[in-house]
Structures are given as structure tokens and as C-alpha cells.
N, C-alpha and C positions, 0 to 999 in steps of 0.2 A: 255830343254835348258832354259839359263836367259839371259835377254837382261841383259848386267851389262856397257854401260858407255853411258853416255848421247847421245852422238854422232848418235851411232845405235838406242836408240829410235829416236830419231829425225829425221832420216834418215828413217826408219819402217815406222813412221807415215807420211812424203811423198811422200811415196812408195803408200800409200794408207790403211797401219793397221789401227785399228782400239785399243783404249786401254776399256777396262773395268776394272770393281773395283768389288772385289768379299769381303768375310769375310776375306782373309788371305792377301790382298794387290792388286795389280797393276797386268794387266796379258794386252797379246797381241796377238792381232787376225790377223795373216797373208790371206788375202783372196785368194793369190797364192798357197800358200801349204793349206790350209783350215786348219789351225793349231793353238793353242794358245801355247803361250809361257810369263813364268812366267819375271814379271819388276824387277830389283835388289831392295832388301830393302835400299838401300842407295840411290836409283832415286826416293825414295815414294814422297818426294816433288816436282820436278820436274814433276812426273806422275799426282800430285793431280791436279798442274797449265795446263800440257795441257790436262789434263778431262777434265779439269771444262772449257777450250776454247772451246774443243770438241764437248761437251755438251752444248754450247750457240750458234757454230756455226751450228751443225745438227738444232736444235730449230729454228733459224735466218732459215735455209732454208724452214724447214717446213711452218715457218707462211709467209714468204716471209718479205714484209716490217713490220716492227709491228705500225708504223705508220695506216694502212689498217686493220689493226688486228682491233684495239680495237682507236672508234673513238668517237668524244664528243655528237654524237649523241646516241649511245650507253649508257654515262652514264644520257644521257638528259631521256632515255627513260628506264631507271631503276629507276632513280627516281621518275621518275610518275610512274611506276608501284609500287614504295614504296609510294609511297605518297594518291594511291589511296588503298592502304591497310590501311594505317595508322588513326585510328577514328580522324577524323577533329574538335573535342573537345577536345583534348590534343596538346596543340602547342608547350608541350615540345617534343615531340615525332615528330612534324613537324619541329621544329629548329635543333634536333638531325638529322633527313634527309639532312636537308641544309649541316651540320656541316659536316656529312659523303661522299657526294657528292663533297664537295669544298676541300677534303684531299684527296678523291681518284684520283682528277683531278692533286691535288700536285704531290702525289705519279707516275700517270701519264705520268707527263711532268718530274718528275725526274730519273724515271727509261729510258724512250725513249729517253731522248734528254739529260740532260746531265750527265747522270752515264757514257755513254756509250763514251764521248769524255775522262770527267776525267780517265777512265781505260785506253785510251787510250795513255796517258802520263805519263804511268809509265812501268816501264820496268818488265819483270819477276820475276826479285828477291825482289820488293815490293811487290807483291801481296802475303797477308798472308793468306790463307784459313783455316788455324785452327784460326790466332787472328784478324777477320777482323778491329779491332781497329787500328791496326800497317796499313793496309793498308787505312784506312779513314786518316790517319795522314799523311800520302805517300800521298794522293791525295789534301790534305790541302796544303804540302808543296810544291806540283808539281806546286799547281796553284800560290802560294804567290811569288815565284823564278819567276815565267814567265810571 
């Protein structure tokens, strides 16, 4: 069978399915009948936007908060373990540490705190997962409007 109008995956995946992505598209895993069943090629986009939620929410559960996950004492103590690799007669090689340490902490604070609000100010049909450009330009305009 194919799931073919948005309504019934949306409704499947409340139910509790599960979607996967294979070589040939979108397919759906009912855990009631223990069945998959194939996504309509016309919901491919629809399917890629709630994988890809899918796929952030299972993750979210696993690590719990990711705040707890990955904290600044973690990158304090990668650092010194870079730093105590690193030969202390090259300070370009020590500034390059600084330099990597102060972007990952960017990277950091911009993936946990605020990727995760601007996503939340845009509707489904901004987010482009084949042009993530079109959707950085969705989140630019989301915030300049409000």
C-alpha cells in the first residue's frame, strides 16, 4: 500500500509510525500491523521535513538536555589536552588552539540556544532541506518582521 495525502501520514505518524528513508524514497513503519508501507512521491517533501523533525526529536530524547550533553568545561578540558600536545615553541600552533576553542564555543551557543528558537519561528513550508539558503533567508526575515 502507499500512504498518498498528507492528512494520513500525519495522522500514521501520531499514531505512533515511524518514517524511514531508503534509496527509492520515503516508506512507513506501522508498529501495530509491524508493516511498512511505501510515502507518495508527491509527499517526498513533506516526508523529508518531518524526518528531519523525527530525526532531531529521537536525538533530543536520547541525549536528554544538550545543554548537559556537551558543557564548557568539556571544551576547557580539550583544550588543554590540545594544548598539552601541542610543542610550546610554536605559538602559532597555540593561537591556532585559542582560535579553535573560541569558534567551537560560537558554534556551541549557536547551535543550542539560538538555531533552535529561530527554527522555531518558521512554519513548515520555510524550511528547505535541499536549499538551506532559502531557509537561512526564512529565519533572517522571521526575525527582522518581529
Amino acid at each position: 500500500m502507499v500512504v498518498g495525502t498528507e492528512d494520513e501520514l500525519i495522522a500514521r505518524l501520531r499514531a505512533g509510525a515511524r518514517l524511514a528513508r531508503d534509496a527509492r524514497g520515503f516508506k512507513v513503519w506501522d508498529p501495530r500491523t509491524n508493516s511498512w508501507e511505501r510515502v507518495s512521491v508527491e509527499l517526498r517533501d513533506l516526508a523529508a521535513i518531518l524526518y528531519a523533525r523525527q530525526k532531531y526529536e529521537r536525538a533530543r530524547e536520547r541525549a536528554g538536555n544538550l545543554d548537559e550533553v556537551v558543557r564548557e568545561e568539556d571544551y576547557s578540558h580539550m583544550v588543554s589536552l590540545i594544548r598539552q600536545r601541542v610543542d610550546p615553541r610554536a605559538p602559532i600552533l597555540q593561537r591556532w588552539v585559542e582560535d579553535v576553542a573560541w569558534w567551537q564555543h560560537v558554534l556551541h551557543d549557536t547551535t543550542t540556544k539560538i538555531l533552535p528558537d529561530l527554527l522555531s519561528r518558521l512554519s513548515i513550508n520555510e524550511i528547505d532541506l535541499e536549499n538551506p539558503e532559502r531557509t537561512a533567508e526564512a529565519m533572517v526575515s522571521a526575525t527582522t518582521l518581529s
